[in-house]
Every structure is written in C-alpha cells, then in structure tokens.
LOLOFI-598148 format. One record per atom (N, C-alpha, C, CB): residue in one letter; x, y, z. Coordinates in steps of 0.001 Angstrom, whole numbers, padded with zeros to 6 digits, always signed. Glycine has a CB too. Layout:
% residues N
aXYZ ...
//
This chain:
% residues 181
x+084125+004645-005803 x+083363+005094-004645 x+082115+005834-005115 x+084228+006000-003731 x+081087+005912-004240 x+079949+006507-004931 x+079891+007573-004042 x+078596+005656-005118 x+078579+008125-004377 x+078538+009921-003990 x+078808+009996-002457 x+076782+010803-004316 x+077680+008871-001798 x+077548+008922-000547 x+078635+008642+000303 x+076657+008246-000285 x+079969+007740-000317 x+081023+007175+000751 x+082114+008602+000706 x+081906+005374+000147 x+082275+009107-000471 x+082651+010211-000834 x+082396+011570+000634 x+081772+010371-002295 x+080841+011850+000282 x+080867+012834+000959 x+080832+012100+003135 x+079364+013837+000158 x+081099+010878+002869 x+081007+010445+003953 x+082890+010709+004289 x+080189+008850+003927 x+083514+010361+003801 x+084949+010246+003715 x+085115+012086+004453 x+085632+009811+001716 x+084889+012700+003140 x+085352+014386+002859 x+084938+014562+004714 x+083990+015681+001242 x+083613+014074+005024 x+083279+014595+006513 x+084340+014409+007651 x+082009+013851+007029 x+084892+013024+007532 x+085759+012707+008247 x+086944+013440+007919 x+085855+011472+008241 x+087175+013785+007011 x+088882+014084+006659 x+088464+015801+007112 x+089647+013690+004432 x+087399+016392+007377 x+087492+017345+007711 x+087149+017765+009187 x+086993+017807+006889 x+086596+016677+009897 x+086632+016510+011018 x+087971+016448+011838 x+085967+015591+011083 x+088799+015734+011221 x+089859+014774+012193 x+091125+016158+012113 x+090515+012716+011225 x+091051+016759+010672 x+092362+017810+010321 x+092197+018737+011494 x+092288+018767+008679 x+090717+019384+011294 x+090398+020732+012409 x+090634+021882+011696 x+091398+020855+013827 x+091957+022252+010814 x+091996+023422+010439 x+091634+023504+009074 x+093126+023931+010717 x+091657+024144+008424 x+091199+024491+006941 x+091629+023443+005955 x+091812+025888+006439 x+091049+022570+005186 x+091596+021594+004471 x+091840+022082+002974 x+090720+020401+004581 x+093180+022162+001907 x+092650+022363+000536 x+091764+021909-000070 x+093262+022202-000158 x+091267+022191-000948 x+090850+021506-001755 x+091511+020691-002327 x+090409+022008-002366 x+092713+021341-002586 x+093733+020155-003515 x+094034+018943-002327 x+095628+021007-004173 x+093979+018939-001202 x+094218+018165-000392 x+093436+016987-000389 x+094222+018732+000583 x+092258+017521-000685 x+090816+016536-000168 x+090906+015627-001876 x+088695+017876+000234 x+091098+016469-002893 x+091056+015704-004008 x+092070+014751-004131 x+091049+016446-005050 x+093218+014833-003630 x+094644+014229-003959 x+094390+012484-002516 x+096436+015980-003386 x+093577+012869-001373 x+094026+011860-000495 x+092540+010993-001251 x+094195+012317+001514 x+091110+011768-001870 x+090132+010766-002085 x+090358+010319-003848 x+088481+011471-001640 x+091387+010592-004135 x+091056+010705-006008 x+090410+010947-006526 x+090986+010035-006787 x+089499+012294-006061 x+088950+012530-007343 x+089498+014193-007761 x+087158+012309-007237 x+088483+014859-008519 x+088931+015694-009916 x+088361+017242-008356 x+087476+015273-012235 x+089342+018193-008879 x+088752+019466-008027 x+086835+019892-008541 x+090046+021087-008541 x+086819+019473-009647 x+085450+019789-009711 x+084193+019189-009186 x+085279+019827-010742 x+084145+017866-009184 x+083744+017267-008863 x+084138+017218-006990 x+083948+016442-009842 x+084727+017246-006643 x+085206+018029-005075 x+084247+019160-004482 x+086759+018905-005258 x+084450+019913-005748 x+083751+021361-005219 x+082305+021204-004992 x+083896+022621-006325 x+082022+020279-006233 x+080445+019852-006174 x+079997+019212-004956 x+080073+018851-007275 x+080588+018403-004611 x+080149+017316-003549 x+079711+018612-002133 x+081836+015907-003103 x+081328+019372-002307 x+081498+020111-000750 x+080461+021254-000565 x+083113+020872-000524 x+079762+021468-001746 x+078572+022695-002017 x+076977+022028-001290 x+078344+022996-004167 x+077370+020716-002269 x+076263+019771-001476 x+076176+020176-000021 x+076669+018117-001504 x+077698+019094+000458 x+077506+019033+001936 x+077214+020588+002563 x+078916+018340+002621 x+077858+021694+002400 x+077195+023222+002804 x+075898+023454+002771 x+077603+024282+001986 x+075244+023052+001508 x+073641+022796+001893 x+073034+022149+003161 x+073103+021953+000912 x+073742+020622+002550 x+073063+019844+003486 x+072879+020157+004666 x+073483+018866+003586 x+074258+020500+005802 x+074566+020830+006714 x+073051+021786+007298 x+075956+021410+006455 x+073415+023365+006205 x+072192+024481+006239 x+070807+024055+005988 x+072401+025552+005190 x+070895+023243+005266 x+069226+022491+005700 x+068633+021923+006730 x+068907+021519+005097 x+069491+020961+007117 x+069466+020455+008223 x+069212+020666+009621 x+070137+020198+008172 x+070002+021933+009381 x+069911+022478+010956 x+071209+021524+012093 x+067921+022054+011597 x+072248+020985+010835 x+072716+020299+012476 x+073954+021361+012998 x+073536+018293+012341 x+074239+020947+014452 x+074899+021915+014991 x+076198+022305+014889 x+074751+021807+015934 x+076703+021952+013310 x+077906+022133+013128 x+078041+022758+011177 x+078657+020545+013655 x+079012+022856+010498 x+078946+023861+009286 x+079905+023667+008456 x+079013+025246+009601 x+080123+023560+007381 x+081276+023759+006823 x+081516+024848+006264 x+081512+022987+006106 x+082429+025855+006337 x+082914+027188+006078 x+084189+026971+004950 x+083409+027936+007593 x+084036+027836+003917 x+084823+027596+002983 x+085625+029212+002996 x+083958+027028+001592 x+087232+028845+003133 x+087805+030008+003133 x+089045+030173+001803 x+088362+030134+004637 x+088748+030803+000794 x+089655+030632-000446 x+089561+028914-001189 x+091390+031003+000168 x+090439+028698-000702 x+089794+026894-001369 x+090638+026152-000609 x+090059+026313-003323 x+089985+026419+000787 x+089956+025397+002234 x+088393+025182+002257 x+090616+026249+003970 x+088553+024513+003016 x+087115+024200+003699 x+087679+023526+005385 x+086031+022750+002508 x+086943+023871+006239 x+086836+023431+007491 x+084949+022908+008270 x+087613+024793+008231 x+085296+022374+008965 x+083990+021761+009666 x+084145+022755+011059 x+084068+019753+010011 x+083172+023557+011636 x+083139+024256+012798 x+081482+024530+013732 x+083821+025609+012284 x+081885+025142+014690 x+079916+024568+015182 x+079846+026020+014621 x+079063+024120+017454 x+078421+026070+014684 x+077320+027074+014196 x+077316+027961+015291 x+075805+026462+013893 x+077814+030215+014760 x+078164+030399+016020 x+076404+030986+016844 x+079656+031647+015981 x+075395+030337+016258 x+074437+030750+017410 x+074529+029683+018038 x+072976+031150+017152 x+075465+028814+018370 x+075421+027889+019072 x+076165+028056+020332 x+075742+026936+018392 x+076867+029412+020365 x+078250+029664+020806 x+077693+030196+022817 x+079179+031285+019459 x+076590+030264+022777 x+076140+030439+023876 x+075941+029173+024811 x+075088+031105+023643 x+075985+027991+024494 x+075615+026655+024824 x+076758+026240+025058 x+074891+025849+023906 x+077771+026318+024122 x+079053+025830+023382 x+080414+026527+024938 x+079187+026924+021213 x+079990+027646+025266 x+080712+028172+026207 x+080526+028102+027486 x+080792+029148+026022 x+078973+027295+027726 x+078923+027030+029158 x+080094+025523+029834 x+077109+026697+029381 x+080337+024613+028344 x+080969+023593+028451 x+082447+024015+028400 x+080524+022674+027505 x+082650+024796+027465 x+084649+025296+027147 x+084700+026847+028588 x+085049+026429+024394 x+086070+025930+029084 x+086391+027484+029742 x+087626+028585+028352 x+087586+027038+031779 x+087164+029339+028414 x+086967+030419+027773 x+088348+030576+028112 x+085837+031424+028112 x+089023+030963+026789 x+090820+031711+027064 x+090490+033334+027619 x+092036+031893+025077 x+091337+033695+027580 x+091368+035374+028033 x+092040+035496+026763 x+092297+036062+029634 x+090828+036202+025431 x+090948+036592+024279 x+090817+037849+023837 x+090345+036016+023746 x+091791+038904+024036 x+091519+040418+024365 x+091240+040703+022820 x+092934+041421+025186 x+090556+041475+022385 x+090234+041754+021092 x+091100+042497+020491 x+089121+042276+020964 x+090915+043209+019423 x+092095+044301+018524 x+091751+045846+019415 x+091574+044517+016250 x+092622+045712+019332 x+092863+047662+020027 x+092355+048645+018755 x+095118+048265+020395 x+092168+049208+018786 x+091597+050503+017545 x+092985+050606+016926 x+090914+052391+018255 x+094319+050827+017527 x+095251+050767+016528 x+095587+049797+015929 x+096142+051129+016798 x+095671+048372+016484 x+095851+047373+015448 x+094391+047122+014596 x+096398+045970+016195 x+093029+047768+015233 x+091975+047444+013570 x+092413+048209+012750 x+090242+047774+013456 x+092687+049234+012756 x+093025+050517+012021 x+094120+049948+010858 x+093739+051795+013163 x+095637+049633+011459 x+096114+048743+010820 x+095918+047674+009891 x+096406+048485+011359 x+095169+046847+010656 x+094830+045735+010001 x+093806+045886+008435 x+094118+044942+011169 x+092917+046999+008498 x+092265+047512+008043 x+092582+048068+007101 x+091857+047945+008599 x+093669+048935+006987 x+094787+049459+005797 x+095571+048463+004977 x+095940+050305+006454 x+095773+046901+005794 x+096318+046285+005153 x+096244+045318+004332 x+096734+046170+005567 x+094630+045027+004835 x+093259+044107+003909 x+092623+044677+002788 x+091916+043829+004785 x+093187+045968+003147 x+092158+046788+001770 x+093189+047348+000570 x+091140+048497+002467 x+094795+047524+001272 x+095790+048451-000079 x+096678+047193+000398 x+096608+050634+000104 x+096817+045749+000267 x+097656+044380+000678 x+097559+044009-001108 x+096672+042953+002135 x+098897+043963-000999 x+099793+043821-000450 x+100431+045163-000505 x+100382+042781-000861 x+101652+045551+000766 x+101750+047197+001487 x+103004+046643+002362 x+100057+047955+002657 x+103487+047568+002337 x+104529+047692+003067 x+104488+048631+004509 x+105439+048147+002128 x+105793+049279+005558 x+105013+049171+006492 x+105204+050568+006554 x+105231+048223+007612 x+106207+051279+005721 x+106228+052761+005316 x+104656+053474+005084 x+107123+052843+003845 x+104120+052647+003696 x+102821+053035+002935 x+101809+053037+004187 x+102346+051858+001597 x+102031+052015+005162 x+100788+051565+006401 x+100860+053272+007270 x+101504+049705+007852 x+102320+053446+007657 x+102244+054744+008800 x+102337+055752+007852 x+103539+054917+010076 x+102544+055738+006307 x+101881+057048+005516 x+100348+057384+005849 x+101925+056777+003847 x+100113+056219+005436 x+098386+056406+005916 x+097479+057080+007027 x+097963+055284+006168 x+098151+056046+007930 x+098017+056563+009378 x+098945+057648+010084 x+098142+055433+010182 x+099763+058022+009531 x+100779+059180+010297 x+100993+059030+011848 x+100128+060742+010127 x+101397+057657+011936 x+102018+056949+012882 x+102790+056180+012523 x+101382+056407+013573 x+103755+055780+013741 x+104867+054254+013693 x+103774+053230+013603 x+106039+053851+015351 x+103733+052161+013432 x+102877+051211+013668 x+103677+049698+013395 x+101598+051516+012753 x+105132+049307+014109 x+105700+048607+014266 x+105107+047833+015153 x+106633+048975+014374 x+104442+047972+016433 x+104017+047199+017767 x+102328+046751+016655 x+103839+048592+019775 x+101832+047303+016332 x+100781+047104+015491 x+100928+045972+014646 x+100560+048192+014760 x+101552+045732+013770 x+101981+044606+012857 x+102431+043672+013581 x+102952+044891+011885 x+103687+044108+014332 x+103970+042490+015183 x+102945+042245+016103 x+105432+042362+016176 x+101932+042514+016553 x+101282+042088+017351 x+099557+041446+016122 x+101241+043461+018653 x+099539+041582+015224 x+098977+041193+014070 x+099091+039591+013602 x+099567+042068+013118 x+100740+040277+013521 x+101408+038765+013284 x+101594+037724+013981 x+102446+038766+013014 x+101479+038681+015320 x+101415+037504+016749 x+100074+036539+016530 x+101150+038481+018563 x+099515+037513+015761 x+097680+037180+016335 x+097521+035878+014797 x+095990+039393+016130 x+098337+036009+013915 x+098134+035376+012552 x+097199+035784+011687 x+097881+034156+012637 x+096871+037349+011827 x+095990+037826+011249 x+096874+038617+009616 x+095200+038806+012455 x+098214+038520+010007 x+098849+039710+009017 x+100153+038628+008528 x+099468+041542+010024 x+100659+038171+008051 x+101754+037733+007413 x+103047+038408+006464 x+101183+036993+006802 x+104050+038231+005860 x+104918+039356+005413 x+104726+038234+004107 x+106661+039890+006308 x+104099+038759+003087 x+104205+038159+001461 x+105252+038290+001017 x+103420+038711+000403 x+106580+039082+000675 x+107794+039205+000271 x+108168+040679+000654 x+107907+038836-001181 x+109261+040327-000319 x+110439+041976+000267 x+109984+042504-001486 x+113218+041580+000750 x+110306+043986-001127 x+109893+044842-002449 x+111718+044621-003087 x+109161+047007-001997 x+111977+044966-004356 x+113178+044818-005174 x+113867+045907-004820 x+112999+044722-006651 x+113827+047172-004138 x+114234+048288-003566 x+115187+048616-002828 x+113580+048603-003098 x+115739+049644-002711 x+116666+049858-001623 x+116510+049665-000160 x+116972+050974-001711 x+116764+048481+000566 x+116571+048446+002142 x+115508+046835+002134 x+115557+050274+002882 x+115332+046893+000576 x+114442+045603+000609 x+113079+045740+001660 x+115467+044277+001154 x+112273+046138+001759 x+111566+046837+002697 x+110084+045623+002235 x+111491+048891+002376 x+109746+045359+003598 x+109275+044041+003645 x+107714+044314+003229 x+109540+043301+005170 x+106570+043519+002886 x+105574+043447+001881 x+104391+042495+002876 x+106247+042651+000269 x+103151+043761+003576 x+102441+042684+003923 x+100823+042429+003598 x+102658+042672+005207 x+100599+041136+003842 x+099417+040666+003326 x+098279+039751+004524 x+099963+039727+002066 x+097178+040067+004224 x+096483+039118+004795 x+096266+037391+005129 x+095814+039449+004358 x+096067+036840+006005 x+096355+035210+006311 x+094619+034869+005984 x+097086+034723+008369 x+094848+033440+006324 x+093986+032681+005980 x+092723+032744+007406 x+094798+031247+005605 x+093655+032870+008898 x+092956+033174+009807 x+092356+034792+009686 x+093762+032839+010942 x+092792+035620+009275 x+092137+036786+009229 x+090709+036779+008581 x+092978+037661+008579 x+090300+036213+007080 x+089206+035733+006722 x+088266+034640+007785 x+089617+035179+005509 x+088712+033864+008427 x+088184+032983+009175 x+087596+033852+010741 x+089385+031787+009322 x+088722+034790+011085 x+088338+035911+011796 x+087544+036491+011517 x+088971+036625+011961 x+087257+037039+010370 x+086145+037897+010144 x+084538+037334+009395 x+086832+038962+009253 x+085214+036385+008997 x+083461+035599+009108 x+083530+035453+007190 x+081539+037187+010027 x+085080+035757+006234 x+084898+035883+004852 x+085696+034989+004003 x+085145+037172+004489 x+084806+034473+002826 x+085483+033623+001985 x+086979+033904+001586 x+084722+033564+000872 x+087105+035284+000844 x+088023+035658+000079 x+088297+037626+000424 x+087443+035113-001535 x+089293+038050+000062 x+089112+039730+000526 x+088496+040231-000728 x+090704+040711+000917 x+087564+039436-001277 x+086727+040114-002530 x+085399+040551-001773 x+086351+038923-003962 x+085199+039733-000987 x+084066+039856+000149 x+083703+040852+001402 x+084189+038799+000748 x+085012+041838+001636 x+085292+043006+002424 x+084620+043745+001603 x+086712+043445+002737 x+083744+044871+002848 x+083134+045726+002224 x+083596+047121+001193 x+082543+045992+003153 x+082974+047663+000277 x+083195+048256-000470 x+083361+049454+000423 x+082399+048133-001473 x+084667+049848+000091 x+085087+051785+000877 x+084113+052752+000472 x+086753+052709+000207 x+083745+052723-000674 x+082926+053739-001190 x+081399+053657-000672 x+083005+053654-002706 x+081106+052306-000288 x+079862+052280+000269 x+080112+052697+001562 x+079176+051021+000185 x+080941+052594+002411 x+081032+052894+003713 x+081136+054665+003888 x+082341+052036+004283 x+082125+055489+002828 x+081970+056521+002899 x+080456+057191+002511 x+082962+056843+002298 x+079953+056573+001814 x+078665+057471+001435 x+077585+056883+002610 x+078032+057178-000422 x+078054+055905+003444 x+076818+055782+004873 x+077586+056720+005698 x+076542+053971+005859 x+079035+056882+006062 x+078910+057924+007014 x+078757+059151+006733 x+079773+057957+007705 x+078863+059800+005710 x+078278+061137+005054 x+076622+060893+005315 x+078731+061307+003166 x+075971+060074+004740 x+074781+059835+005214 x+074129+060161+007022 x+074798+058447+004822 x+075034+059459+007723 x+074788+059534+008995 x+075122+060934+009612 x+075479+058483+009598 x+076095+061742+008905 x+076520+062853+009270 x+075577+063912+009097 x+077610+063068+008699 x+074924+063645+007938 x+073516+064644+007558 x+072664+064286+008369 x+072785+064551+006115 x+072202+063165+008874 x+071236+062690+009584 x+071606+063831+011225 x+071413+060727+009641 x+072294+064274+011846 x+072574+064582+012969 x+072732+066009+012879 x+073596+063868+013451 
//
C-alpha cells in the first residue's frame, strides 16, 4: 500500500470506531510498523490543522480519535439537541484534582487531603468515567487504588497527565495575585 491509501484507510478506521483507536490497533488491522503509524498519523494532524477542515484528530496516550473542531461547537449545537450535562461540583473537581496529580491514591490519602469523606465524590467520578480503580494496595483491608481514565484526558483537552499543569506554577500565580490586591 502506498502513503496515500494508508492514510486514506487510518481516516476511515478512525471515523467508523468513534472512540479512541490504539495505535497498536491501527498498526495490527493495516500491517504496518508503530513507527511508521505514528508518522503517517502526525502527518494527518497537520494536514487536518492546515487545512482548516471541520474536523481533527486528537491524540490521547497512544489512541488517536477523529472529532469536530470545538470552535465549531457553536454551529455543531444548533443541529444536536444538547443532553442535560451538569458539570463537576467543586467537590468532585477538588477530588478529581487530588487524584490526577498524587494517582495513583487511594481513597483514605484523597479525604487526608481534603479532610472530608469523599465516597459520593469518587463514585460519581466513576459514574462520569473520569476516575477508574487501578488495583488494591497489598495491605490490610486491601484498600482500593485510584487512577485517571482515558476520558478524563479527552475531558480536559490533554494528551497524557504529563501535560497537567505544574502545582508550583499555579502556587506562585496565586501568591502573585494575592499581592496584586
């Protein structure tokens, strides 16, 4: 196959899935090598961003998905009726937030933090597929271990949680802002 049927293929196979495709996926159904994969799919991310057309490929860990472009999302919603999508409550960001940044955590270490229960917090996380349980610790009570999903990055607009902002930069802007006032 040559470059063009290739990245013609990868379009379709990422069209038709909808959700995040591996990489190992895309290499294993077209035969070729993950590197040569990665290359092609960097292409098409250009291409796409050059282009201007009204759709993107977003790469999350080593998925890739096809999705529209969200300044498009104003156009895009006069056609879709809209779910009733209530956002995160300050206690589940708060949560969620403790658990993207010290993950993998358990749910003791989470309400150490916060000096709250935060049981309704997590299951409602997990409802959302933002929080997942990675394993049980080797401990007494086996006390369960949680971690970030693949929709939580896709939620927040990030490749990998290498890409969450730095704590230390955030503390020295609100000290900043605090002098400012």
């Amino acid at each position: 196959m040559d470059k063009k049927e290739i990245k013609s293929l990868t379009e379709a196979l990422l069209f038709v899935w909808g959700d995040p495709l591996s990489i190992k996926d895309i290499c294993s159904v077209l035969n070729i090598n993950k590197k040569y994969a990665t290359t092609i799919l960097n292409e098409m991310i250009e291409e796409f961003n050059i282009t201007g057309r009204g759709l993107q490929i977003i790469q999350t860990n080593n998925s890739y998905q096809i999705c529209t472009r969200p300044e498009h999302y104003p156009w895009i919603s006069k056609l879709c009726t809209p779910k009733t999508n209530k956002g995160l409550t300050n206690t589940a960001l708060e949560t969620l937030s403790i658990i993207a940044y010290k993950q993998p955590i358990t749910k003791a270490e989470i309400e150490a933090i916060r000096g709250v229960r935060c049981d309704r917090a997590i299951r409602y996380l997990i409802d959302k597929n933002l929080v997942m349980e990675v394993g049980k610790l080797d401990k007494p009570g086996r006390p369960r271990i949680f971690g970030t999903t693949e929709d939580f990055l896709r939620y927040f607009g990030i490749k990998n949680i290498s890409e969450l902002p730095n704590l230390n930069i955030l503390d020295n802007e609100s000290d900043e802002e605090a002098h400012e006032l």
